[in-house]
Backbone bond lengths (Angstrom), bond angles and torsions (degrees), N, CA, C in turn:
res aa  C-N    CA-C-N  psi(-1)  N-CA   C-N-CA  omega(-1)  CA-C   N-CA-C  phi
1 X - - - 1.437 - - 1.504 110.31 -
2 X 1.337 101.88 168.29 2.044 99.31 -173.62 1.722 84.19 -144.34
3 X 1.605 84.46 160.14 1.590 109.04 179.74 1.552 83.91 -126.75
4 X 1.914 86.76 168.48 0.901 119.12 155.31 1.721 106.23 -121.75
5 X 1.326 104.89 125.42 1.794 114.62 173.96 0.920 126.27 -150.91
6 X 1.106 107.77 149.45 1.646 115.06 165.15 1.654 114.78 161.01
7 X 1.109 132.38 -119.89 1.687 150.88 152.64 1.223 106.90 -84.76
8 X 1.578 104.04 136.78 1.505 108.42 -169.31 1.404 107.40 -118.11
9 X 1.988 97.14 2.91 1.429 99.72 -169.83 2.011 109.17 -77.36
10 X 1.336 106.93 -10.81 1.683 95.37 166.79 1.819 120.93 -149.80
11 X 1.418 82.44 110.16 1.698 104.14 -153.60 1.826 81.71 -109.20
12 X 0.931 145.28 69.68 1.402 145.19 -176.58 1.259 98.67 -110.17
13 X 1.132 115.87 176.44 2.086 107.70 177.29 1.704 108.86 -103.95
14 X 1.755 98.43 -1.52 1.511 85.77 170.46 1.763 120.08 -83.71
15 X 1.286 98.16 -13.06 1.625 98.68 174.83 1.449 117.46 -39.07
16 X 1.324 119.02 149.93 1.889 112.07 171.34 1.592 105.23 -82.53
17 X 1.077 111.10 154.22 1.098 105.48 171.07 1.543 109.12 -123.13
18 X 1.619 76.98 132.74 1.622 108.22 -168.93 1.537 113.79 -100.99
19 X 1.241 121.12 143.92 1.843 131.69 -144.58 1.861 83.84 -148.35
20 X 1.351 85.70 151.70 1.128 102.04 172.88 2.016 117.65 -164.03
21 X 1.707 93.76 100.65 1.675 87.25 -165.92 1.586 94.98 -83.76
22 X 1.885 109.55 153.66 1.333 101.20 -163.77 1.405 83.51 -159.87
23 X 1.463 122.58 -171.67 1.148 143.25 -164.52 1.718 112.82 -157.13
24 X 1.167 119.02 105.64 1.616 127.98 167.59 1.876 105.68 -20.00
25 X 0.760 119.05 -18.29 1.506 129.12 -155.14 1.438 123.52 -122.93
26 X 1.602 102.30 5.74 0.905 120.12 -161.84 1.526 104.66 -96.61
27 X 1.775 146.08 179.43 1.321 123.80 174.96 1.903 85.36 -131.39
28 X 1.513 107.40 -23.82 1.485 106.74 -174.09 1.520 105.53 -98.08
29 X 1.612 103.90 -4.16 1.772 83.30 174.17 1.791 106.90 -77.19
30 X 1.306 101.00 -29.88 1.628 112.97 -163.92 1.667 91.47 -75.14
31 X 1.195 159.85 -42.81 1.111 159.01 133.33 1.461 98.05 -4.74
32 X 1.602 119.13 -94.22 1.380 137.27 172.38 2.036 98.54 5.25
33 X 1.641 82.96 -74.56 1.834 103.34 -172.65 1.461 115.06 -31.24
34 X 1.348 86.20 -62.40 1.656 116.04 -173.85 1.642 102.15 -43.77
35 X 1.477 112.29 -76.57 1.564 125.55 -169.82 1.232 107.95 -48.01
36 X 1.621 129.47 -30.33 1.495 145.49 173.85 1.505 109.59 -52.61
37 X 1.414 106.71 -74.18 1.717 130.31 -175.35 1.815 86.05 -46.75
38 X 1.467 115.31 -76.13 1.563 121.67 -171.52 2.114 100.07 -24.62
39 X 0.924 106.27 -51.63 1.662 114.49 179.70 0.776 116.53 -75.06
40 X 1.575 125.14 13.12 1.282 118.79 155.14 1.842 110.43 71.76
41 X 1.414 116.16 18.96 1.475 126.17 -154.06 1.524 94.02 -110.18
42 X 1.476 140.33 149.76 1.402 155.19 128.60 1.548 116.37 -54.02
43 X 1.034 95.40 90.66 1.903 83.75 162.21 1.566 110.05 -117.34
44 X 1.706 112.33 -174.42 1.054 126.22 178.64 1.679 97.80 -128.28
45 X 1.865 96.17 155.33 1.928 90.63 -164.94 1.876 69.88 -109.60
46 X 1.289 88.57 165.16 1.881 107.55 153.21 1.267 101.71 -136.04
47 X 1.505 124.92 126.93 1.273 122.74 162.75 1.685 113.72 -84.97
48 X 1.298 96.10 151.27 1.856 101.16 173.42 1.492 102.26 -118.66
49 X 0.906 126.56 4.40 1.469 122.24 176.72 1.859 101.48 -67.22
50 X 0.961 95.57 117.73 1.432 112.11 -168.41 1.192 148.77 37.21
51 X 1.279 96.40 46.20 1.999 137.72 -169.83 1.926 102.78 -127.54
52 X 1.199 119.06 73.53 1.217 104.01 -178.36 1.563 118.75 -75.79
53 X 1.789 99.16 -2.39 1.549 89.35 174.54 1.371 107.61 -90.41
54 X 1.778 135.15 -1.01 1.173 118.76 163.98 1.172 132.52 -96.14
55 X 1.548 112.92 -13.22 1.690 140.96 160.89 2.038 81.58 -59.44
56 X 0.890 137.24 -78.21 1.476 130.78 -148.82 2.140 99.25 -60.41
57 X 1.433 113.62 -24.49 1.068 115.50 -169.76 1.674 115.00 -65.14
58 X 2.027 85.80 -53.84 1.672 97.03 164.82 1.276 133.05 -55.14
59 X 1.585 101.03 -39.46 1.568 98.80 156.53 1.370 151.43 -46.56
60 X 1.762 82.62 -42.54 1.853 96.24 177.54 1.689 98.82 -71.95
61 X 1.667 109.88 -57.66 1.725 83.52 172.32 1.305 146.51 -74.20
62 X 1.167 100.24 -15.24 1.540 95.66 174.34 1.728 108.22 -100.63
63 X 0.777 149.21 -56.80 1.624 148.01 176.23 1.117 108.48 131.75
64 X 1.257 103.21 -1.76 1.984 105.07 172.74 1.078 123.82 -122.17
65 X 0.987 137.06 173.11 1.379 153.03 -127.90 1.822 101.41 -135.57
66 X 1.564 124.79 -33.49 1.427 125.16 -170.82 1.397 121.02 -86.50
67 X 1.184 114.32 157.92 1.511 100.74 170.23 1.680 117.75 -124.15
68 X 0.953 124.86 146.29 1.852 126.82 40.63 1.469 88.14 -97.33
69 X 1.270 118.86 167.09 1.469 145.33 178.66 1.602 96.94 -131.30
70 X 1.508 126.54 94.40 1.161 131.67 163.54 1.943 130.16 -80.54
71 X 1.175 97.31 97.31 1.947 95.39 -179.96 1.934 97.94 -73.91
72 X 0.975 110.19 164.92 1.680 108.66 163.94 1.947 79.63 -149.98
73 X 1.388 111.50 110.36 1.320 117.57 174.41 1.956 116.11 68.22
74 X 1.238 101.31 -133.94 1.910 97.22 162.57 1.578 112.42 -98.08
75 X 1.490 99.19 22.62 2.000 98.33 170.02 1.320 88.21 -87.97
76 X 1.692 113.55 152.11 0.984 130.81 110.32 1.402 147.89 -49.39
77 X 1.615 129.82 63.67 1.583 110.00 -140.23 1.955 95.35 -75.00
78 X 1.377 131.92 -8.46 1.250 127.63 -167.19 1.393 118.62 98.69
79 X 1.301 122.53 -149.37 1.627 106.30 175.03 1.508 109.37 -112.97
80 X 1.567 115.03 -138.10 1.640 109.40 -169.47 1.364 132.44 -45.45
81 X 2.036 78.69 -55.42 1.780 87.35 -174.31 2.106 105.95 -70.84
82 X 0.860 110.74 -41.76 1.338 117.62 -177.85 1.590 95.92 -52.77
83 X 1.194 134.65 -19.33 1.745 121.44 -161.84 1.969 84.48 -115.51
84 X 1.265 139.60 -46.98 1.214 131.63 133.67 1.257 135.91 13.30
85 X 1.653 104.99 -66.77 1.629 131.83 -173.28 1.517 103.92 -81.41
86 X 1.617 111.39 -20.89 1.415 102.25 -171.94 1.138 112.23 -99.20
87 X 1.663 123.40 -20.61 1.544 132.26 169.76 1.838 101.68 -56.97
88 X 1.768 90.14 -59.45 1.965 79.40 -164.13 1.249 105.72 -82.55
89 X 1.407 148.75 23.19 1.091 147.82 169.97 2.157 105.89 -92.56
90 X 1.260 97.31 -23.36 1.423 108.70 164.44 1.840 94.23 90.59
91 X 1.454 115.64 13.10 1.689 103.75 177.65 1.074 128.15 -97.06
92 X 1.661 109.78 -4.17 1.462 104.88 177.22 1.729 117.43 -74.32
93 X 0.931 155.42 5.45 1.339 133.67 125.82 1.067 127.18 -66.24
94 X 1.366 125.39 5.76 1.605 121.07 -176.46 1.841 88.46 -92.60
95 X 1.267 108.44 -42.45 1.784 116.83 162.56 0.994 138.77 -11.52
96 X 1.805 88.12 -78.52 1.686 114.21 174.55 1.472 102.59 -62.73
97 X 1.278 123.43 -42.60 1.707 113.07 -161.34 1.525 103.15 -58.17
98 X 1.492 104.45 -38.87 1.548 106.09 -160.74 1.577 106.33 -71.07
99 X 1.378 109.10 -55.08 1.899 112.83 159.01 1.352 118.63 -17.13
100 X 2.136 111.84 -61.35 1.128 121.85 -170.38 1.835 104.63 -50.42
101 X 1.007 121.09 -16.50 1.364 121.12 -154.90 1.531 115.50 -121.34
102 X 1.459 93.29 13.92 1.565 99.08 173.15 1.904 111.97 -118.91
103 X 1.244 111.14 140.63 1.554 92.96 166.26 1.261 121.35 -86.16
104 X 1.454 98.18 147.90 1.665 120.42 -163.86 0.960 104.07 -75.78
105 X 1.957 114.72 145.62 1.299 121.72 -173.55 1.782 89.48 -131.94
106 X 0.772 118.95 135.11 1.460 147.81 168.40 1.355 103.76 -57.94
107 X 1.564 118.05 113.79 1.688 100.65 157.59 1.589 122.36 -88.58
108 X 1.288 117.63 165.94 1.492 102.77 -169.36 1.814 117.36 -83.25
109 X 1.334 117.46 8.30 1.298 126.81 158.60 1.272 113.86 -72.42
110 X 1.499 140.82 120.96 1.222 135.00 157.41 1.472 124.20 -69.41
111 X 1.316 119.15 153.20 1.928 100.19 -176.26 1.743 100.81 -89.87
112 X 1.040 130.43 176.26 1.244 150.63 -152.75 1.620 87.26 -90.54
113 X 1.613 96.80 149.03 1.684 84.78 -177.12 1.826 95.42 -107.14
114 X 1.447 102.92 149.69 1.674 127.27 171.60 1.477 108.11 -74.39
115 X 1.300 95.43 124.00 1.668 104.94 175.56 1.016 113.00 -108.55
């Protein structure tokens, strides 16, 4: 299953939209989540646990094979520790701004819908 979470205080359409493919089974996707929500950020999850056409999706975009596989817009930010490195490195708003300023392209995976 996938959520949508985070801060609900800015749902505008310039936000990036941030993805996050993951796995129930995972201990760094749920981390991933966590460090997300902490930022006050909206994302959407896609699970691949037994979707090999969305495990093949993450693959084709990201080049790897692990999960979580975090996009923030058309970045690739990588997975935990890589999305981690970008909080305490202090660049993820330099990120988002640049995201904010691109038009959004849809990937052809849909995220899991929240019930």
């Amino acid at each position: 299953m996938s959520e949508q979470t985070g801060s609900s205080s800015d749902t505008s359409s310039d936000v990036p939209i941030v993805e996050v493919y993951l796995s129930a089974f995972c201990p760094y996707c749920h981390f991933a989540k966590r460090l997300l929500k902490e930022q006050g950020l909206e994302f959407s999850t896609i699970s691949v646990d037994f979707h090999s056409d969305r495990r093949a999706e993450m693959e084709q975009r990201s080049g790897r094979e692990t999960v979580p596989q975090i996009f923030i817009g058309q970045t690739h930010v990588g997975g935990y520790d890589d999305l981690s490195a970008l909080v305490s490195s202090g660049k993820l708003p330099a990120l988002l701004e640049k995201e904010r300023t691109r038009p959004h392209i849809q990937p052809n995976v849909q995220p899991d819908v929240h019930e």
